[in-house]
C-alpha positions in Angstrom: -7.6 29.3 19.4 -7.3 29.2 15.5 -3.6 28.7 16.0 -3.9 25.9 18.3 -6.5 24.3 16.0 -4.3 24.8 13.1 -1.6 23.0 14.5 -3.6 19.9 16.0 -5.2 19.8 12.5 -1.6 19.6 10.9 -0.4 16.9 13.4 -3.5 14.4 13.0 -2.6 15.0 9.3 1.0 14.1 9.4 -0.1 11.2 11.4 -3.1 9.6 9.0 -0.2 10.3 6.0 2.5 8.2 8.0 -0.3 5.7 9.0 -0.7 5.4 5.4 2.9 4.7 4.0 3.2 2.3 6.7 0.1 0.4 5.4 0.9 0.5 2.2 4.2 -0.6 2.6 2.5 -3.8 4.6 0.7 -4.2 2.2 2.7 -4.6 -0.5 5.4 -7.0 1.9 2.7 -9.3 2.3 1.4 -9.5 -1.3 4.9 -9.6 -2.4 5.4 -12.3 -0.2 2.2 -14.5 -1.2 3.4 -14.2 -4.8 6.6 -15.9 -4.3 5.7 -18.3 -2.0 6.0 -21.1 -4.0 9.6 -19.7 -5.4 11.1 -19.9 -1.9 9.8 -22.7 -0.9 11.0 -24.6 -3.8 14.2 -22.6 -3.4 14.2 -24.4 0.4 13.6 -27.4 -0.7 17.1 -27.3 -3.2 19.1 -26.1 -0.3 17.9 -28.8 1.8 18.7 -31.7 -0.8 22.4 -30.3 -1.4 23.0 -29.8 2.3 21.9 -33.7 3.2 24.1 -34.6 -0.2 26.9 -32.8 1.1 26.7 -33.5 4.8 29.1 -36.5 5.7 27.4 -39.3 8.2 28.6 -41.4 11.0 29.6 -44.9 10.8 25.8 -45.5 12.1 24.5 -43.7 8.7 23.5 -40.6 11.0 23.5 -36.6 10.8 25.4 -35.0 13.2 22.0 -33.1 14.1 20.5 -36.8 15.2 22.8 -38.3 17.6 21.9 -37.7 20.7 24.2 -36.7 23.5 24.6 -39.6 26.9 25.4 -36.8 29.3 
């Protein structure tokens, strides 16, 4: 019975230390995360400009993205 004890004791322990590193690890993706928000979003916001700068329009002055299909 010891035994048996022993090794149920050893498994909820391996399973509260992985429970652990997984929320620390979430942890730090999501404070990692709320610090830079304002980089990527700024980072977005430059790769958007270039794209509409670089994108060529129709004789209409529209993206390709906004003309609508007629079928």
């Amino acid at each position: 019975m010891v035994i048996l004890t022993s090794i149920f004791a050893y498994h909820n322990v391996q399973l509260f230390l992985r429970l652990m590193i997984y929320f620390l690890m979430w942890s730090l993706v999501l404070v990692f995360r709320f610090l830079h928000r304002k980089k990527t979003r700024k980072r977005m916001d430059e790769r958007t400009k270039y794209m509409m700068k670089h994108t060529e329009k129709d004789k209409d002055g529209k993206y390709p993205w906004e003309i609508k299909d007629n079928d």
